[in-house]
N, C-alpha and C positions, 0 to 999 in steps of 0.2 A: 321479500327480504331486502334490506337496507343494503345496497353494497357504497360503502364509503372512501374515498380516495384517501391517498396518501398526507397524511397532515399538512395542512397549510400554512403557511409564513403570513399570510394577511386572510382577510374573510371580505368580500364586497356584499352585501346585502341590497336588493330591493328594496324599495316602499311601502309604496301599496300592496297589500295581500302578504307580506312576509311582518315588516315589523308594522304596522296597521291593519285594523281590520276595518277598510275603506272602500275595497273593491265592491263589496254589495250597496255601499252609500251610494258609491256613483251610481250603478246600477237602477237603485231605487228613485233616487231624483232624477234621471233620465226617463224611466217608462211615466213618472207623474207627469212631467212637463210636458212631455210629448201626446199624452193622454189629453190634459186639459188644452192642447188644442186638435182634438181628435184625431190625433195618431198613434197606430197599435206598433209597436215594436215589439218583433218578438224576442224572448230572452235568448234565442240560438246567435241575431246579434249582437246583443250584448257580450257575450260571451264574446265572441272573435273581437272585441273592441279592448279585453284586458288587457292590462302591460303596454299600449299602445299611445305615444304621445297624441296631445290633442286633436293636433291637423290628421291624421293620418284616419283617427276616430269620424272624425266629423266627413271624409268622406268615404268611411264604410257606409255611414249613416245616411249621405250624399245619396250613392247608388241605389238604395234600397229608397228612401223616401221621393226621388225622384227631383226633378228642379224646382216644380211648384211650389214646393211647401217652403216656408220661412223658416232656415237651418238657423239661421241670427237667432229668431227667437225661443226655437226647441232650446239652443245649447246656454243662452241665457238663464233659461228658467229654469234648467238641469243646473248651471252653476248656482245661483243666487240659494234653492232647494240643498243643495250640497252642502255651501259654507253654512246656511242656516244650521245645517246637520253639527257642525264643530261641537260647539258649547255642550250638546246632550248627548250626542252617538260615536263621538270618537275613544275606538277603545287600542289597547295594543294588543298584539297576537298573543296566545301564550308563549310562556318562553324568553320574550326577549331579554326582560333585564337581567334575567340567570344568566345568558349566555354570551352578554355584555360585559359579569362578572367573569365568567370563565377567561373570557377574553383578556379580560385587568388581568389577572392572576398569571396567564402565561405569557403573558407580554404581546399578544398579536392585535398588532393594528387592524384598523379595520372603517371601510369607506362604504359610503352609499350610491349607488348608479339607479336614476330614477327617471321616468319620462314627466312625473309631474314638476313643478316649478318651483324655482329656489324659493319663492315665498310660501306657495304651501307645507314647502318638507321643511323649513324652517318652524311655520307656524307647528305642525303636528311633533315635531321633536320637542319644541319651547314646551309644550303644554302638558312634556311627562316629564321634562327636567333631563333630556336625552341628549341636547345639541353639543355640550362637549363632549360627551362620548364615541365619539367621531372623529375620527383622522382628517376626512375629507366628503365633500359631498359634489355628487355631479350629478346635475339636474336639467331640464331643458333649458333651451339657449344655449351649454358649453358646448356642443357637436355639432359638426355639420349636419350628421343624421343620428337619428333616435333608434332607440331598440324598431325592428330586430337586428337593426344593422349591429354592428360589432362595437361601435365607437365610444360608446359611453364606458364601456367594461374598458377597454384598451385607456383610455383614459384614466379610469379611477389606478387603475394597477400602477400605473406610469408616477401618479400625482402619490401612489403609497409607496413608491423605489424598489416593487416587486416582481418578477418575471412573471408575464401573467398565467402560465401552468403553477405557479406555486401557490398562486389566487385562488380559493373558493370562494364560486358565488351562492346565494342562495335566493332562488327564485323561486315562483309559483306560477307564470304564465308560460305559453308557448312562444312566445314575442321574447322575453326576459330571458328565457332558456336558448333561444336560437340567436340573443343577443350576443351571452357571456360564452356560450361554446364557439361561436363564430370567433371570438377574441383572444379563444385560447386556456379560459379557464373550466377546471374542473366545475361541473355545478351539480351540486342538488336541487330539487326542485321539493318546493314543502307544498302541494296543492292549496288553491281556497277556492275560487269559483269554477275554475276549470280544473278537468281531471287530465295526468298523463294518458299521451296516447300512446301506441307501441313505439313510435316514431321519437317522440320524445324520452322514452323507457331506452331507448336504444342512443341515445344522444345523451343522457344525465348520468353521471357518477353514482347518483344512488336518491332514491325517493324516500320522501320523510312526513310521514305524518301530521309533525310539529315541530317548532326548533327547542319543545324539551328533548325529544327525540337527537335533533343535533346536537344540543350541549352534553348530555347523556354521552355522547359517542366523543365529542373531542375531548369532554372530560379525560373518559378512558383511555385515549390516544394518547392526549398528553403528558397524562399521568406514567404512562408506561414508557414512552421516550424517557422523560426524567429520571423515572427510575435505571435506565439503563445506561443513561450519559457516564463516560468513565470519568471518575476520579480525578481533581486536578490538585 
């Protein structure tokens, strides 16, 4: 069961794995790369690498592969495989532009806190017609530290002139989730590659399927505040 916080004044959204469906891209061009120079990673890695800005990635990746192996070239060949991915595999999640509209409609602003880089979430917003639809974006480089530190979310809230309790984030990793709760804001978590664990079930406002499932719900929210605003 959905449990959902109290209506939000702004919405901070993720990137990857909320409004893209980019988290198994990476995924996929990292086991090829590393593959073609005979390295097996396994996907329980992968996994613990979602939501995780790049350095932080590279040495989970470190630890496990050890010093010998040439990290320069696995992460190379995982990126060059990746952007090749743009042009044919970039899709958006369900949901978003509905509740992008929903968003128009009740007025609530609304920002992105992302570990990947202002030229990627640029390029992926540009290539659905998404980048004004954005209040604000904050991407690696604006933080000292990246998810799961707090900073990025304390950030986006600050740049939308909202308390960040009145913030919903919406997230799908354990990194992203222990980002925007660390920072103060209510979050959902909408799953994609990783599942909640109890630990995160006990830390989220409420888990979501899909963000039809969110807009579905602040539809209703909204709709029923309005209706109840008294008379001016």
């Amino acid at each position: 069961m959905v449990r959902f916080p109290a209506i939000p004044q702004a919405i901070v959204f993720d990137l990857d794995g909320v409004l893209f469906d980019t988290e198994a891209l990476y995924r996929d061009a990292l086991l090829a790369a590393a593959s073609d120079l005979g390295i097996q990673i396994p996907l329980s890695l992968c996994q613990r690498m979602v939501g995780l800005h790049g350095h932080a990635a590279r040495m989970l990746l470190r630890e496990y592969v050890g010093d010998e192996i040439d990290l320069d070239a696995v992460w190379t060949g995982a990126s060059e495989r990746y952007h090749a991915m743009f042009d044919t595999d970039l899709r958006l999640k369900p949901g978003v532009t509905a509740l992008l509209d929903t968003l128009d409609e009740f007025g609530l602003p609304r920002a992105i806190a992302t570990s990947s880089s202002h030229g990627t979430a640029i390029h992926h917003l540009e290539a659905f017609g998404l980048r004004d639809r954005f209040d604000a974006l904050v991407a690696a480089g604006d933080c000292e530290r990246c998810k799961p530190y707090p900073d990025p979310y304390v950030r986006a809230a600050r740049i939308l002139n909202k308390p960040a309790n009145c913030c919903l984030a919406l997230e799908d990793s354990q990194a992203g989730v222990r980002s925007a709760v660390a920072a103060g804001l209510p979050t959902i978590m909408v799953p994609d590659l990783q599942q909640p664990s109890a630990e995160l079930r006990r830390l989220c406002a409420g888990i979501a399927t899909d963000l039809v499932v969110v807009n579905e719900w602040l539809r209703q929210a909204c709709g029923a505040a309005s209706r109840n605003e008294p008379a001016h």
